[in-house]
Structure formats: C-alpha cells, structure tokens
C-alpha positions in Angstrom: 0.0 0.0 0.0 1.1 3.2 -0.6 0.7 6.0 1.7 -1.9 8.1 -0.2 -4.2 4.6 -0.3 -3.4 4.4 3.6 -4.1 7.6 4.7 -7.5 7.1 2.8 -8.7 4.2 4.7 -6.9 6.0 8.2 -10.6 6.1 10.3 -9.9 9.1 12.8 -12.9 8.3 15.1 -14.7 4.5 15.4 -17.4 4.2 16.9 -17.9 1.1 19.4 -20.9 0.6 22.0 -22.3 3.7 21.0 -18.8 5.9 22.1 -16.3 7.3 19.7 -12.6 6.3 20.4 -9.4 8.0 18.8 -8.1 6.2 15.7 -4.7 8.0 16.2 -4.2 6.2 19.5 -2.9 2.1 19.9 -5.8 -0.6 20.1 -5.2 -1.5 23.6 -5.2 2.4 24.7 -8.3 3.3 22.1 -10.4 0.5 23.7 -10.1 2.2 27.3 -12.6 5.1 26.2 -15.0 2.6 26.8 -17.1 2.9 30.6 -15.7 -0.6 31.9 -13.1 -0.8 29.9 -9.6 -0.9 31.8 -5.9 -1.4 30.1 -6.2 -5.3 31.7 -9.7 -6.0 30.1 -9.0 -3.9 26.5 -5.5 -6.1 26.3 -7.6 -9.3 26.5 -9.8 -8.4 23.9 -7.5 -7.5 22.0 -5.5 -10.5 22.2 -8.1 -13.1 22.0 -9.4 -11.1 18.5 -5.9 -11.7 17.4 -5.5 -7.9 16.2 -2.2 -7.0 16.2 -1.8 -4.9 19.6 0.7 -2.3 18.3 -1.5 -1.4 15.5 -3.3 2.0 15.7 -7.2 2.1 15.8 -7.9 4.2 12.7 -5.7 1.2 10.3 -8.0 -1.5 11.5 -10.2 -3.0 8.5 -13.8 -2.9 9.4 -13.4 -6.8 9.5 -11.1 -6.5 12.6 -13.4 -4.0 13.9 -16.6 -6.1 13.9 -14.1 -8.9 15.2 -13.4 -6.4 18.4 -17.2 -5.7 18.6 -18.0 -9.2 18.7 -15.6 -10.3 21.5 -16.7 -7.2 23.8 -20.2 -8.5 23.1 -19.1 -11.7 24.5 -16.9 -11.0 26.7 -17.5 -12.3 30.0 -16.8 -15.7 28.3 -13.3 -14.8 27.2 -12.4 -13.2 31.3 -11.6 -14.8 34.1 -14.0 -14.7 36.8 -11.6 -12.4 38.7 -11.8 -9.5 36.2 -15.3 -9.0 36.1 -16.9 -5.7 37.2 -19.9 -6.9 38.5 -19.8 -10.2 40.3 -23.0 -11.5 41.9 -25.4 -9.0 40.6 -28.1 -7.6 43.3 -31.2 -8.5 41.1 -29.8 -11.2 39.0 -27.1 -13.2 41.4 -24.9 -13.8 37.7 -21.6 -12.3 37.6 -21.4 -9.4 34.5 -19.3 -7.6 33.1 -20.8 -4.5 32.7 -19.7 -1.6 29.6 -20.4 1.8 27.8 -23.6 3.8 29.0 -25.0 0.6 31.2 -22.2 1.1 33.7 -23.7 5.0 34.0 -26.6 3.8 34.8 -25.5 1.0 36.8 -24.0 3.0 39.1 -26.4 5.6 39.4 -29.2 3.4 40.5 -26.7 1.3 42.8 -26.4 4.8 44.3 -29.9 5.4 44.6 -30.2 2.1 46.1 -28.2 3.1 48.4 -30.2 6.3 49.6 -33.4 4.7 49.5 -32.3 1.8 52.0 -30.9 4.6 53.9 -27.3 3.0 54.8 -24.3 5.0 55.7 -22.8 5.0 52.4 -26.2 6.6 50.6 -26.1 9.3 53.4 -22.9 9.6 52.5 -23.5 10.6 49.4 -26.6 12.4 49.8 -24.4 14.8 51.7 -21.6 15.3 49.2 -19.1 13.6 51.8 -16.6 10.6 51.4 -18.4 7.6 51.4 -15.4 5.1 51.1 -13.4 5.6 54.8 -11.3 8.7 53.9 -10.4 11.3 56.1 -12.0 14.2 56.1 -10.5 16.6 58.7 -8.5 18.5 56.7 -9.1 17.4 52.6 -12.3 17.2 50.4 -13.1 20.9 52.0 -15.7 22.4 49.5 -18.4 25.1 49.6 -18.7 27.0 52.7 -15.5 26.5 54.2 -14.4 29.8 55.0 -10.4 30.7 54.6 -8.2 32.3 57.0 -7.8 35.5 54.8 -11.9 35.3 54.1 -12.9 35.8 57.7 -10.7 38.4 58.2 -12.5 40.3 55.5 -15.8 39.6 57.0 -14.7 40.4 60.3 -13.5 44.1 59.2 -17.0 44.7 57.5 -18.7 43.5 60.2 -16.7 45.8 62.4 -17.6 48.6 59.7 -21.2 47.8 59.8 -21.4 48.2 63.3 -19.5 51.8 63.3 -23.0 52.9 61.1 -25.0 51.8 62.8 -23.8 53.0 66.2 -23.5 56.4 64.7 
C-alpha cells in the first residue's frame, strides 16, 4: 500500500458501543474510552481477536473491527471470573461484566439504592461527603468552608457595619 491509499482508509474516530474512540491512538489504549473498559480487560480483547496490539485504531479493517465488537459482546466468556466488574449482581445473582452507557446507569441506580435503603454510604452521598473511609478533617473541604484571609474580610466589614449603625 502506498501511503496516499493508507491515509485514505486511516478512520480518525470509530465508533464502538455507541462511544467514539481516537483512531490515532494504539488498540489496547483506544479501547479504554469505553465505561468498563480498563488497560487489563482492552489487552484481553485484543489478544483473544488476534489484532495485532501495536497497530493503531484508525488502520484497523472494518473486519477487525466487527471482530473487536464481537468479543466485547461476548466477553465475560473470554475473562476470568476475577476480572469481572460486577460479580454476583443484586437482582440477577450472575456475575457481569458490565460496559459503555449501562455502567452510568449502573451505578447511578446502585447509588440510589443506596439512599433509599438509607445506609451510611447513601447518606454519604446524599451529603456530598466521602463515602469510602477517607479522612475528612483536613481534605475534600468544598463550599462553605471559609479561609483564614476570608474571615478576616468579613470580620473588618462586620466591624464597619457596626461603626454605622452605632452612629
């Protein structure tokens, strides 16, 4: 192939389960645009396609692309148990791995879940606070948390308010 012919089949975005990865990155790298998609999970796809894994994403053939769509279709069949993100589903009891725009939505109604059955962690995040054991003494300060220079400030215009009024 010549370069003119290559740069015509070069595919800047494709498009798998319904999100648009970069054709100028590596396979491997391209597939972790994907929700639920790590470097671990996107290198076992790969490999199990048998796609070259230095190849970039944009000078795949569409064969080899359907090939990739296939095996993330299926792929809680091609990973160990270990590397699934959802083991022993609340509903369902199957183990899942779960990708794309499900995983949003996943986790949002896990949260919900979570508030409605009223446990620590939903308060948690009902609150806007650290739900997973962090400290919280001196980081994740955010909204009304007045600074040292701030109260200052308020403290001479409060002083200045009074001066009118006493006049």
């Amino acid at each position: 192939m010549t370069e003119e012919t290559e740069n015509e089949e070069f595919k800047h975005i494709v498009r798998i389960l319904d999100t648009d990865l970069d054709g100028k990155r590596g396979v491997v790298y391209a597939l972790c645009g994907i929700k639920g998609v790590g470097r671990r999970v996107a290198k076992v796809i790969v490999t199990s396609t048998g796609v070259d894994t230095g190849t970039k994403m944009g000078n795949l053939t569409d064969d080899e692309i359907e090939h990739l769509k296939g095996a993330i279709n299926t792929v809680e069949k091609r990973l160990p148990h270990w590397m699934l993100n959802r083991k022993k589903d609340i509903l369902s009891g199957e183990d899942k791995h779960i990708m794309g725009s499900d995983h949003v939505l996943q986790l949002r109604d896990d949260v919900n879940l979570l508030r409605k059955i009223r446990s620590y962690r939903g308060i948690r995040h009902e609150r806007g606070l650290k739900a997973r054991g962090q400290r919280t003494k001196s980081t994740g300060r955010k909204g009304l948390v007045v600074g040292v220079i701030r109260k200052r400030q308020l403290a001479a215009a409060a002083k200045g308010g009074a001066r009118e009024r006493g006049r």
